[in-house]
mmCIF file as Biopython writes it, N, C-alpha, C and O atoms, coordinates in Angstrom:
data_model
#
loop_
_atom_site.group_PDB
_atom_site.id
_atom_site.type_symbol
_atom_site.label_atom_id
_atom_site.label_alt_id
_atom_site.label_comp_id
_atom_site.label_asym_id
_atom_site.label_entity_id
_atom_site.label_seq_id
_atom_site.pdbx_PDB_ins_code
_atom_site.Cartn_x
_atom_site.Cartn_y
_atom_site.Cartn_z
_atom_site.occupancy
_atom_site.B_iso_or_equiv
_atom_site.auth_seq_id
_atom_site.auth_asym_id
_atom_site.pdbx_PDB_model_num
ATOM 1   N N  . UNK A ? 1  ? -10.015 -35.703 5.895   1.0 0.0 1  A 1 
ATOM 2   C CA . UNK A ? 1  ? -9.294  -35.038 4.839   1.0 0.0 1  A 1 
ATOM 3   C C  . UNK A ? 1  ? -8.257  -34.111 5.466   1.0 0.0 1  A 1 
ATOM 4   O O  . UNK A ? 1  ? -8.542  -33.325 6.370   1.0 0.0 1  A 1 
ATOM 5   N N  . UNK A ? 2  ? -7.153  -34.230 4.989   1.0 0.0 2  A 1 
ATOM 6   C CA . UNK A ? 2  ? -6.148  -33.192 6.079   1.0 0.0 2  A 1 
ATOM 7   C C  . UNK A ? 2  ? -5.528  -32.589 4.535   1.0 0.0 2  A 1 
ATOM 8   O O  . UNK A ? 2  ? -5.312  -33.223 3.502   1.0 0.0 2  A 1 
ATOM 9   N N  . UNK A ? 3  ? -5.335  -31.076 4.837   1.0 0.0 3  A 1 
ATOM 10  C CA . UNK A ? 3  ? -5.304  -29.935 4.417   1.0 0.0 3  A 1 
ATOM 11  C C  . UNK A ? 3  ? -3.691  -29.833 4.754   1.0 0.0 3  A 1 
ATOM 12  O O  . UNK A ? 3  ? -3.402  -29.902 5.948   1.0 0.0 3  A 1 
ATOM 13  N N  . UNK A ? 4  ? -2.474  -29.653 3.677   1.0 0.0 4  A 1 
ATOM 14  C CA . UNK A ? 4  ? -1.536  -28.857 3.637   1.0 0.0 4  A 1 
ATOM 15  C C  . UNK A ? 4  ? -1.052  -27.639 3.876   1.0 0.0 4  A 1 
ATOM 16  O O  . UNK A ? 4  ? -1.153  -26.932 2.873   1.0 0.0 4  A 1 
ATOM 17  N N  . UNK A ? 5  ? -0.612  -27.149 4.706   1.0 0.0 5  A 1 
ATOM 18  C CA . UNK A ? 5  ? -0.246  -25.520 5.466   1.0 0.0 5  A 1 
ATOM 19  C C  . UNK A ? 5  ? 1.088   -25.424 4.912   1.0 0.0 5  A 1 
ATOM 20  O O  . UNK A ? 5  ? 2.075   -26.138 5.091   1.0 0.0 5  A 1 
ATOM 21  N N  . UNK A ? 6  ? 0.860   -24.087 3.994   1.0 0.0 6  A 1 
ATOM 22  C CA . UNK A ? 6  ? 1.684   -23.756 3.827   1.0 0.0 6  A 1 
ATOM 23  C C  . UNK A ? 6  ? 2.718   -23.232 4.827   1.0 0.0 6  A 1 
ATOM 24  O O  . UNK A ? 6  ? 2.570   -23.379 6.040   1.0 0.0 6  A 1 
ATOM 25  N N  . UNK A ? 7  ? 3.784   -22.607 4.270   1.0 0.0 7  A 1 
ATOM 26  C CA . UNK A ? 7  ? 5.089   -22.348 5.165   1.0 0.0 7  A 1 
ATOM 27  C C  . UNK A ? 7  ? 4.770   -20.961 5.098   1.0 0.0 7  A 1 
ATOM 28  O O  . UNK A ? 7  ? 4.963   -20.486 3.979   1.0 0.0 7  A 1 
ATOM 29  N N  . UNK A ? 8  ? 4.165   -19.847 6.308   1.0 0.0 8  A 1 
ATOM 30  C CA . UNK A ? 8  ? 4.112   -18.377 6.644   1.0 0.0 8  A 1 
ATOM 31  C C  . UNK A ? 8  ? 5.441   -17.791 6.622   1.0 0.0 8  A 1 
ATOM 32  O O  . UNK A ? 8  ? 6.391   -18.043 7.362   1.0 0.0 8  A 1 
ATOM 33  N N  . UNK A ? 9  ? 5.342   -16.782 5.438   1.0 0.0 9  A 1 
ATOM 34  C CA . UNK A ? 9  ? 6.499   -15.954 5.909   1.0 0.0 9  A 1 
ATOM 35  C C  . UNK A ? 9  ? 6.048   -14.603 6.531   1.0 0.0 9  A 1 
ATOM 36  O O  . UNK A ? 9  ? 4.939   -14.124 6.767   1.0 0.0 9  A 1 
ATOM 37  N N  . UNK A ? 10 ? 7.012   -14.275 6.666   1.0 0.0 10 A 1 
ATOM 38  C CA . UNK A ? 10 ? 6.810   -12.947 7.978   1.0 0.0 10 A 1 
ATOM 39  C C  . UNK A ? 10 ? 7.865   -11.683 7.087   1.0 0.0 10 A 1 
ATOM 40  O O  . UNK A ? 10 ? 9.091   -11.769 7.024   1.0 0.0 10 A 1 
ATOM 41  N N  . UNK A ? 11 ? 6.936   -10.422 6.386   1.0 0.0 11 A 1 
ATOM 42  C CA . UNK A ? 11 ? 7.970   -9.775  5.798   1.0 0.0 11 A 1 
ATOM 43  C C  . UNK A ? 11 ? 7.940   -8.524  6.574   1.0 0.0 11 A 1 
ATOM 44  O O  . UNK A ? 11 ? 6.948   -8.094  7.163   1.0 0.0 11 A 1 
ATOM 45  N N  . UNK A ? 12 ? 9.121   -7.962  6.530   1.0 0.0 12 A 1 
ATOM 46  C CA . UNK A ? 12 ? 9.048   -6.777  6.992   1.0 0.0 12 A 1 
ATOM 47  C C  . UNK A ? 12 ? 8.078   -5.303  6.297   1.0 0.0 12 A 1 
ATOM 48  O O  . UNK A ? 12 ? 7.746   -5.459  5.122   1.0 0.0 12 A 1 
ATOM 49  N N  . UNK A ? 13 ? 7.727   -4.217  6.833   1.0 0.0 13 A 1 
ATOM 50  C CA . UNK A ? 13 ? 7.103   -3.291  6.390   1.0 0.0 13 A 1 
ATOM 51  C C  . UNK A ? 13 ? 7.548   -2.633  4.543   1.0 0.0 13 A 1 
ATOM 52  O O  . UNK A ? 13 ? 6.867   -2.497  3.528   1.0 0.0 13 A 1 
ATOM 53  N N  . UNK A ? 14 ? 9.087   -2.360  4.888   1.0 0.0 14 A 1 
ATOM 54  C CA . UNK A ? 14 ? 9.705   -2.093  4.077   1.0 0.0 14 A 1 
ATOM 55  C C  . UNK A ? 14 ? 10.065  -3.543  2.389   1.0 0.0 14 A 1 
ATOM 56  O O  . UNK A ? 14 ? 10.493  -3.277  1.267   1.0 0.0 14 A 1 
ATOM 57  N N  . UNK A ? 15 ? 9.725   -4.682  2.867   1.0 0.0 15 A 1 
ATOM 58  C CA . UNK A ? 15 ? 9.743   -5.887  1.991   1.0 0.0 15 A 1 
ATOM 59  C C  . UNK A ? 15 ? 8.366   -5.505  1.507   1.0 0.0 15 A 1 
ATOM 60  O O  . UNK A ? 15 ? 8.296   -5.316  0.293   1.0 0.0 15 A 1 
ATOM 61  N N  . UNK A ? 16 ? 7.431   -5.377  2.093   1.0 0.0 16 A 1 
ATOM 62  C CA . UNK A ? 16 ? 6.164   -5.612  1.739   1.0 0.0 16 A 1 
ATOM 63  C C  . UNK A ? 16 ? 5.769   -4.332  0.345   1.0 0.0 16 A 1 
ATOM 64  O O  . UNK A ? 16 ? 5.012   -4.644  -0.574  1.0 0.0 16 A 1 
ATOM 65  N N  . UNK A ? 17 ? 6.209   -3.400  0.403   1.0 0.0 17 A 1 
ATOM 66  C CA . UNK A ? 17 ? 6.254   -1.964  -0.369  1.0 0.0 17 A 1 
ATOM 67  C C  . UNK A ? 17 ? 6.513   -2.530  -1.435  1.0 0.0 17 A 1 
ATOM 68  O O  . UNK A ? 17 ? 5.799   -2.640  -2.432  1.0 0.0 17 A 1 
ATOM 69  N N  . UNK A ? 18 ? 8.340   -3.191  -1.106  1.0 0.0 18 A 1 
ATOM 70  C CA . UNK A ? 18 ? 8.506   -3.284  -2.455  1.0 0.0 18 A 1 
ATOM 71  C C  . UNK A ? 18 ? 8.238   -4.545  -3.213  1.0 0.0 18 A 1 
ATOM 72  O O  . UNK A ? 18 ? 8.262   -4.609  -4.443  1.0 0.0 18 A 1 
ATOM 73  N N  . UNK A ? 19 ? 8.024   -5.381  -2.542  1.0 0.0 19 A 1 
ATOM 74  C CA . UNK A ? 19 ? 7.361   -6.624  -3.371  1.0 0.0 19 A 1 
ATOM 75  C C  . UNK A ? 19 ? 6.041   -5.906  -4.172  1.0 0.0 19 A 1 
ATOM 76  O O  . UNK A ? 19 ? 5.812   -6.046  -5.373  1.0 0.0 19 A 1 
ATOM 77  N N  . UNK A ? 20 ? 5.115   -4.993  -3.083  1.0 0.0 20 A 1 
ATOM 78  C CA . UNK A ? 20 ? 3.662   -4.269  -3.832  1.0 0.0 20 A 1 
ATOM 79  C C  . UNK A ? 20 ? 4.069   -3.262  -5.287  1.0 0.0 20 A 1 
ATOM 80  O O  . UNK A ? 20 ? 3.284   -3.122  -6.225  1.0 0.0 20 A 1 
ATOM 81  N N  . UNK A ? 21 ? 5.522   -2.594  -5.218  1.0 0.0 21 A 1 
ATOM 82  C CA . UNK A ? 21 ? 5.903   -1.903  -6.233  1.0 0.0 21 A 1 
ATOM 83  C C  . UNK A ? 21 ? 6.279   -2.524  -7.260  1.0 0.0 21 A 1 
ATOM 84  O O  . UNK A ? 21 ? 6.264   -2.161  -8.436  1.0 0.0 21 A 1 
ATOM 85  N N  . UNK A ? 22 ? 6.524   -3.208  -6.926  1.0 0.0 22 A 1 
ATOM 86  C CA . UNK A ? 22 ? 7.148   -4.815  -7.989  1.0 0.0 22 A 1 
ATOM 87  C C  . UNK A ? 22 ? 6.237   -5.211  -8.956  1.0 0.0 22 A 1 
ATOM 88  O O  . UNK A ? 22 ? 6.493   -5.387  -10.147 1.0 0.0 22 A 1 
ATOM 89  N N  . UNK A ? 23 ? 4.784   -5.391  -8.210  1.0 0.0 23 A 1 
ATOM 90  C CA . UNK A ? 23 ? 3.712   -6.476  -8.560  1.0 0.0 23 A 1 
ATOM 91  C C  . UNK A ? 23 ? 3.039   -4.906  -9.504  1.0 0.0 23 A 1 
ATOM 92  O O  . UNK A ? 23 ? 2.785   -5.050  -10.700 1.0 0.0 23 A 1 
ATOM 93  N N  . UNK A ? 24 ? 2.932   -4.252  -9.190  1.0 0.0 24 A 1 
ATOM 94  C CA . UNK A ? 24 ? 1.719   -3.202  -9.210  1.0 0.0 24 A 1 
ATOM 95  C C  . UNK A ? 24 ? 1.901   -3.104  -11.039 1.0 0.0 24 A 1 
ATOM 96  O O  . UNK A ? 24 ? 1.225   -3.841  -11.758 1.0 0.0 24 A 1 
ATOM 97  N N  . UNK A ? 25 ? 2.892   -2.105  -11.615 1.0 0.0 25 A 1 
ATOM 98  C CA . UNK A ? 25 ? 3.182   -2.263  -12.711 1.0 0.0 25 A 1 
ATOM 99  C C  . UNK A ? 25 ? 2.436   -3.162  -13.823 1.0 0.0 25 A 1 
ATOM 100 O O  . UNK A ? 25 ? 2.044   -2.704  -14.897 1.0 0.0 25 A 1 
ATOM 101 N N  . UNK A ? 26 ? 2.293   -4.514  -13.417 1.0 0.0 26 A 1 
ATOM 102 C CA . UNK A ? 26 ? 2.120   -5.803  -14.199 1.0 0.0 26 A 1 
ATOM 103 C C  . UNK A ? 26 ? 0.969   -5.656  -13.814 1.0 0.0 26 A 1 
ATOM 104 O O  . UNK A ? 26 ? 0.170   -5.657  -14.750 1.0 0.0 26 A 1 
ATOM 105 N N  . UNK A ? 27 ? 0.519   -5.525  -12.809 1.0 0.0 27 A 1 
ATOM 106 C CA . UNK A ? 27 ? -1.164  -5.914  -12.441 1.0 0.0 27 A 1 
ATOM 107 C C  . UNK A ? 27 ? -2.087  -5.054  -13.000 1.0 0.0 27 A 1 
ATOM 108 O O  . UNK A ? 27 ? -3.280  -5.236  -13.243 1.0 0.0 27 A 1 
ATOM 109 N N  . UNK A ? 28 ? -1.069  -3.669  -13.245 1.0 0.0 28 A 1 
ATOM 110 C CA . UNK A ? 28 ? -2.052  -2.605  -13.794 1.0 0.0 28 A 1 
ATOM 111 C C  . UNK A ? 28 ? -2.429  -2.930  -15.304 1.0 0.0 28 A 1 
ATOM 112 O O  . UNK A ? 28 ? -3.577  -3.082  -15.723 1.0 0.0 28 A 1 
ATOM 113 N N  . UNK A ? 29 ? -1.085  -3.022  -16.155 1.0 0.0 29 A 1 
ATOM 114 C CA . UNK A ? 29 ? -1.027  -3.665  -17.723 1.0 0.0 29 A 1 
ATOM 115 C C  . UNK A ? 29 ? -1.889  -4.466  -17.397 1.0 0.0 29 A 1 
ATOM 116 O O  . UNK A ? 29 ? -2.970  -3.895  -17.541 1.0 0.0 29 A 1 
ATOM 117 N N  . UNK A ? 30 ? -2.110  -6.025  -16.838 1.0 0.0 30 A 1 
ATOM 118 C CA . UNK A ? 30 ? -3.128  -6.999  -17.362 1.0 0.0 30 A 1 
ATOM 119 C C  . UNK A ? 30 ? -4.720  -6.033  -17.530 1.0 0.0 30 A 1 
ATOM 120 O O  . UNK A ? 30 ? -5.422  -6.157  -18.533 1.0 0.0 30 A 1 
ATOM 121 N N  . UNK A ? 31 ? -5.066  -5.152  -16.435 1.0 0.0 31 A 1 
ATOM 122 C CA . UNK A ? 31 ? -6.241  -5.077  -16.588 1.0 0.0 31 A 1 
ATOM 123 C C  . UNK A ? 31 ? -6.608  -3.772  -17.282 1.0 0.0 31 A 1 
ATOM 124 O O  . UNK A ? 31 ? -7.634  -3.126  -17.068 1.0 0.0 31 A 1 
ATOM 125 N N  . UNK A ? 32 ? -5.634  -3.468  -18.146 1.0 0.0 32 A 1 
ATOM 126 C CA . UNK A ? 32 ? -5.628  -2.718  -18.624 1.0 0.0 32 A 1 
ATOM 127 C C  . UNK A ? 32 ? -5.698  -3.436  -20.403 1.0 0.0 32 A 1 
ATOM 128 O O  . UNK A ? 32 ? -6.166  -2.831  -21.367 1.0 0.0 32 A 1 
ATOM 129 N N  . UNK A ? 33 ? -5.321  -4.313  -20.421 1.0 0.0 33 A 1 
ATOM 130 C CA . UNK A ? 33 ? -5.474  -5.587  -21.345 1.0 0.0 33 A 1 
ATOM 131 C C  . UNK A ? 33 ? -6.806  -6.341  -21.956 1.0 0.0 33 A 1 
ATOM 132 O O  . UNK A ? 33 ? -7.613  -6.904  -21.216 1.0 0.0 33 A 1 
ATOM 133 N N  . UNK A ? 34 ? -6.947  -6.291  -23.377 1.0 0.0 34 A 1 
ATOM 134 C CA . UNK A ? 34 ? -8.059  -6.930  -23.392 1.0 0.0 34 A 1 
ATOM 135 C C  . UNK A ? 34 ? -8.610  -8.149  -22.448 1.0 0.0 34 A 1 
ATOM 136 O O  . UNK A ? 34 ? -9.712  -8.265  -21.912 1.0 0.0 34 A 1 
ATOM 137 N N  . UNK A ? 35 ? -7.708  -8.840  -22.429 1.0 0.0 35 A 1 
ATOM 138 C CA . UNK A ? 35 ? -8.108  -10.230 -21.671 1.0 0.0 35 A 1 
ATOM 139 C C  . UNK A ? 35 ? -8.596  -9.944  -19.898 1.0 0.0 35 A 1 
ATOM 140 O O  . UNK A ? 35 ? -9.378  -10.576 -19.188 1.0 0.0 35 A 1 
ATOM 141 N N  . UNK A ? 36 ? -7.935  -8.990  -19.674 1.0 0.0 36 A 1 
ATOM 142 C CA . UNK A ? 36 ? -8.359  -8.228  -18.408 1.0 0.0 36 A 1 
ATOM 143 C C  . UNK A ? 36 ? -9.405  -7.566  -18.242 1.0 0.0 36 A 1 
ATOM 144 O O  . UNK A ? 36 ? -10.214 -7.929  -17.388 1.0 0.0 36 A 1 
ATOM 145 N N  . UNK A ? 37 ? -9.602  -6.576  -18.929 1.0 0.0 37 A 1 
ATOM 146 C CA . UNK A ? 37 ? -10.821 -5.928  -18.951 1.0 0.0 37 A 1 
ATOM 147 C C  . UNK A ? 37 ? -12.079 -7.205  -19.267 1.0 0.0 37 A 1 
ATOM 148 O O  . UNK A ? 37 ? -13.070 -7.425  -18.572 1.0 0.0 37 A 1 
ATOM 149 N N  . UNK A ? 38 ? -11.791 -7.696  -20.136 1.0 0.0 38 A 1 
ATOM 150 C CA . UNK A ? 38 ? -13.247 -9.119  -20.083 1.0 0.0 38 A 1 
ATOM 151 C C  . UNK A ? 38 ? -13.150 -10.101 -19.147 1.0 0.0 38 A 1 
ATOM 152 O O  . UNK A ? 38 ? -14.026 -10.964 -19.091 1.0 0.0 38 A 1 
ATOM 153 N N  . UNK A ? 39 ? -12.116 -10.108 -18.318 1.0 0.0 39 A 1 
ATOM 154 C CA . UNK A ? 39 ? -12.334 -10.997 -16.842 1.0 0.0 39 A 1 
ATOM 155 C C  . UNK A ? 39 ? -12.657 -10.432 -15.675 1.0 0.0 39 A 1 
ATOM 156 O O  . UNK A ? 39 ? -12.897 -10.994 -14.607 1.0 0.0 39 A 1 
ATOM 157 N N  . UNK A ? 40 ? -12.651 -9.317  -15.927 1.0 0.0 40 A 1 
ATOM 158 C CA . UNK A ? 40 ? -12.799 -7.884  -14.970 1.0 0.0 40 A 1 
ATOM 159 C C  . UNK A ? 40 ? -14.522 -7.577  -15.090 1.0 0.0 40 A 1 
ATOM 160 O O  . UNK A ? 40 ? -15.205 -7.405  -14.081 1.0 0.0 40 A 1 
ATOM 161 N N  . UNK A ? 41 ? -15.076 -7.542  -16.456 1.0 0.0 41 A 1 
ATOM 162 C CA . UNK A ? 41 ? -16.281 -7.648  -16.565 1.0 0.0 41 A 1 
ATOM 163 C C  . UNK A ? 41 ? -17.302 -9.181  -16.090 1.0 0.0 41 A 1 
ATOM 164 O O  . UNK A ? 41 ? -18.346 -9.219  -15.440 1.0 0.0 41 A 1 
ATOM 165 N N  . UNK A ? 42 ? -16.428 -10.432 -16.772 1.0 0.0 42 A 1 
ATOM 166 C CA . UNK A ? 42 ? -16.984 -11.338 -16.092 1.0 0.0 42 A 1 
ATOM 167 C C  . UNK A ? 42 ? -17.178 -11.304 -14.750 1.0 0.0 42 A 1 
ATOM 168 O O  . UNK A ? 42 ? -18.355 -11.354 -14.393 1.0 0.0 42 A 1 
ATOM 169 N N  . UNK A ? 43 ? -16.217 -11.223 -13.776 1.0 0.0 43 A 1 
ATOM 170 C CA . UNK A ? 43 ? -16.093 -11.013 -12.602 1.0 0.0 43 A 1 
ATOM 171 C C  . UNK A ? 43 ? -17.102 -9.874  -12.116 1.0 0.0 43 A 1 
ATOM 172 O O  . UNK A ? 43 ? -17.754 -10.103 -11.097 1.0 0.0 43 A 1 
ATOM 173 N N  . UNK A ? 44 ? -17.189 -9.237  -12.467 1.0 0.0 44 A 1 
ATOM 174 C CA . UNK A ? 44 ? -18.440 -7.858  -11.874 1.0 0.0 44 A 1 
ATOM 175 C C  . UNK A ? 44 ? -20.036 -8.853  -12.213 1.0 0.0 44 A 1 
ATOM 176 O O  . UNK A ? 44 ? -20.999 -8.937  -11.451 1.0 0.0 44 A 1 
ATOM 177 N N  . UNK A ? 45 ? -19.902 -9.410  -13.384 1.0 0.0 45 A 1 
ATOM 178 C CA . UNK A ? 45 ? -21.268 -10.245 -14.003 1.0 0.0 45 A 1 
ATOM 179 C C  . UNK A ? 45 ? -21.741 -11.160 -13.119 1.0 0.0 45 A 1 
ATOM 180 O O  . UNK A ? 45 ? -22.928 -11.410 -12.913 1.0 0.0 45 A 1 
ATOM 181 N N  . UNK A ? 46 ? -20.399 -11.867 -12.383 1.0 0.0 46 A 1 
ATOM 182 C CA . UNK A ? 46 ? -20.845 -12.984 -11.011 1.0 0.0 46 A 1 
ATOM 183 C C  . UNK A ? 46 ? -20.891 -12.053 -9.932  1.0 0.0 46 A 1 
ATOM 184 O O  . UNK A ? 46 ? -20.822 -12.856 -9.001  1.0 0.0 46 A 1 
ATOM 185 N N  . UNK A ? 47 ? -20.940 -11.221 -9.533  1.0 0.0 47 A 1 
ATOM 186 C CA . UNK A ? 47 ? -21.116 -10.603 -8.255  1.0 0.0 47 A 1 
ATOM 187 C C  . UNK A ? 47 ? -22.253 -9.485  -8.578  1.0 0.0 47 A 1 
ATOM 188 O O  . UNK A ? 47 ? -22.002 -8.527  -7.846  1.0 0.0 47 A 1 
ATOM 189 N N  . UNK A ? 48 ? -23.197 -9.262  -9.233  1.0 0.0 48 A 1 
ATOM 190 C CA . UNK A ? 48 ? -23.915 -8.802  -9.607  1.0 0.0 48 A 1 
ATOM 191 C C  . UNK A ? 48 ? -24.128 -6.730  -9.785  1.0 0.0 48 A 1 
ATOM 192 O O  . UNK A ? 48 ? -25.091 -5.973  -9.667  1.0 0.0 48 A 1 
ATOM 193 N N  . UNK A ? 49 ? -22.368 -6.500  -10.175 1.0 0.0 49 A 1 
ATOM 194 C CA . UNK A ? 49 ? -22.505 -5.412  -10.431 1.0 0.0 49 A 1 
ATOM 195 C C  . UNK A ? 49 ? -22.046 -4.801  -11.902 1.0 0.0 49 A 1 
ATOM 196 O O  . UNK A ? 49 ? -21.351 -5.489  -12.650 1.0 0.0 49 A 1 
ATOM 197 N N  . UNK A ? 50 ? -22.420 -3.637  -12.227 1.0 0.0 50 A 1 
ATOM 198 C CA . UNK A ? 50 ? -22.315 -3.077  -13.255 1.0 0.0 50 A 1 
ATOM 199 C C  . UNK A ? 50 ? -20.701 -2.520  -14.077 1.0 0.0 50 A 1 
ATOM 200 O O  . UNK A ? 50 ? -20.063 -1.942  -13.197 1.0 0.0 50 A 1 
ATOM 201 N N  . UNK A ? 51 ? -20.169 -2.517  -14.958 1.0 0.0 51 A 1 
ATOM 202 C CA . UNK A ? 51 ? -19.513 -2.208  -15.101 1.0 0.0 51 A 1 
ATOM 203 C C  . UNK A ? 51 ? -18.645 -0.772  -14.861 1.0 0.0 51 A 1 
ATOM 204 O O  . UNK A ? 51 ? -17.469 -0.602  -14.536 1.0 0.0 51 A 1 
ATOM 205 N N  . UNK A ? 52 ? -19.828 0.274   -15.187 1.0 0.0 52 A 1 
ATOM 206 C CA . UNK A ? 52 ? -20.042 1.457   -15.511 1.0 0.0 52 A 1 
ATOM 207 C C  . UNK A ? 52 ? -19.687 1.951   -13.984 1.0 0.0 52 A 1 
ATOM 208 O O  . UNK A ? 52 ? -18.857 2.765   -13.580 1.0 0.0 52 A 1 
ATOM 209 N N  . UNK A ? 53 ? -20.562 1.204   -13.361 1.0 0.0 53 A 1 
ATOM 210 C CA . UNK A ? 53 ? -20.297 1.662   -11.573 1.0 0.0 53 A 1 
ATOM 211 C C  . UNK A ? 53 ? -19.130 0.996   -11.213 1.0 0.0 53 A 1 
ATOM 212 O O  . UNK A ? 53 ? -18.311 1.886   -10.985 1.0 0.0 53 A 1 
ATOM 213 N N  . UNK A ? 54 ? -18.769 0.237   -11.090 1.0 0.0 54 A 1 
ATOM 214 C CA . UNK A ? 54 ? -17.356 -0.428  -10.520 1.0 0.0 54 A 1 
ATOM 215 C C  . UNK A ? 54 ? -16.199 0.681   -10.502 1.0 0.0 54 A 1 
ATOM 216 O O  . UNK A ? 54 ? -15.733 1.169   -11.532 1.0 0.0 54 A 1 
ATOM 217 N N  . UNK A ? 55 ? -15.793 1.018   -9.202  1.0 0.0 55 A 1 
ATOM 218 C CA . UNK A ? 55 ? -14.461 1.233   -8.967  1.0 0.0 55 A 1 
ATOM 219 C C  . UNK A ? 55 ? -13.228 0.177   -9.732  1.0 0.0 55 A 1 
ATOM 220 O O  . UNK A ? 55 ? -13.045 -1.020  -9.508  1.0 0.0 55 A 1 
ATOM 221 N N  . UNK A ? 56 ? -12.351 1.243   -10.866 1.0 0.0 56 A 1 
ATOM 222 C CA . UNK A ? 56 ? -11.445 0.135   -11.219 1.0 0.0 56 A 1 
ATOM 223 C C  . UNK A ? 56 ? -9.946  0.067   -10.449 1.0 0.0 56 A 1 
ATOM 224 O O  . UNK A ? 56 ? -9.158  -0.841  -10.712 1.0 0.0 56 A 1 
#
């Protein structure tokens, strides 16, 4: 079975910030989102921790 490799990019320090400032915004809304918060709980349900305790 041979496995496809992707193409590595290489970003600089300063790319990397702002691609993370970019993303962050949106990532916060979803789980801040109904549909988030109940995939956020599923997800704690398969790894066998509590909601209440979870760092969000």
């Amino acid at each position: 079975m041979t496995e496809k490799k992707g193409k590595k990019i290489k970003l600089t320090k300063e790319q990397l910030n702002s691609l993370s400032a970019a993303f962050l915004p949106v990532i916060r809304e979803f789980y801040e989102s109904e549909r988030g918060k109940k995939m956020w709980e599923e997800h704690l349900k398969k790894i066998g921790k509590k909601a209440d305790t979870a760092a969000v």
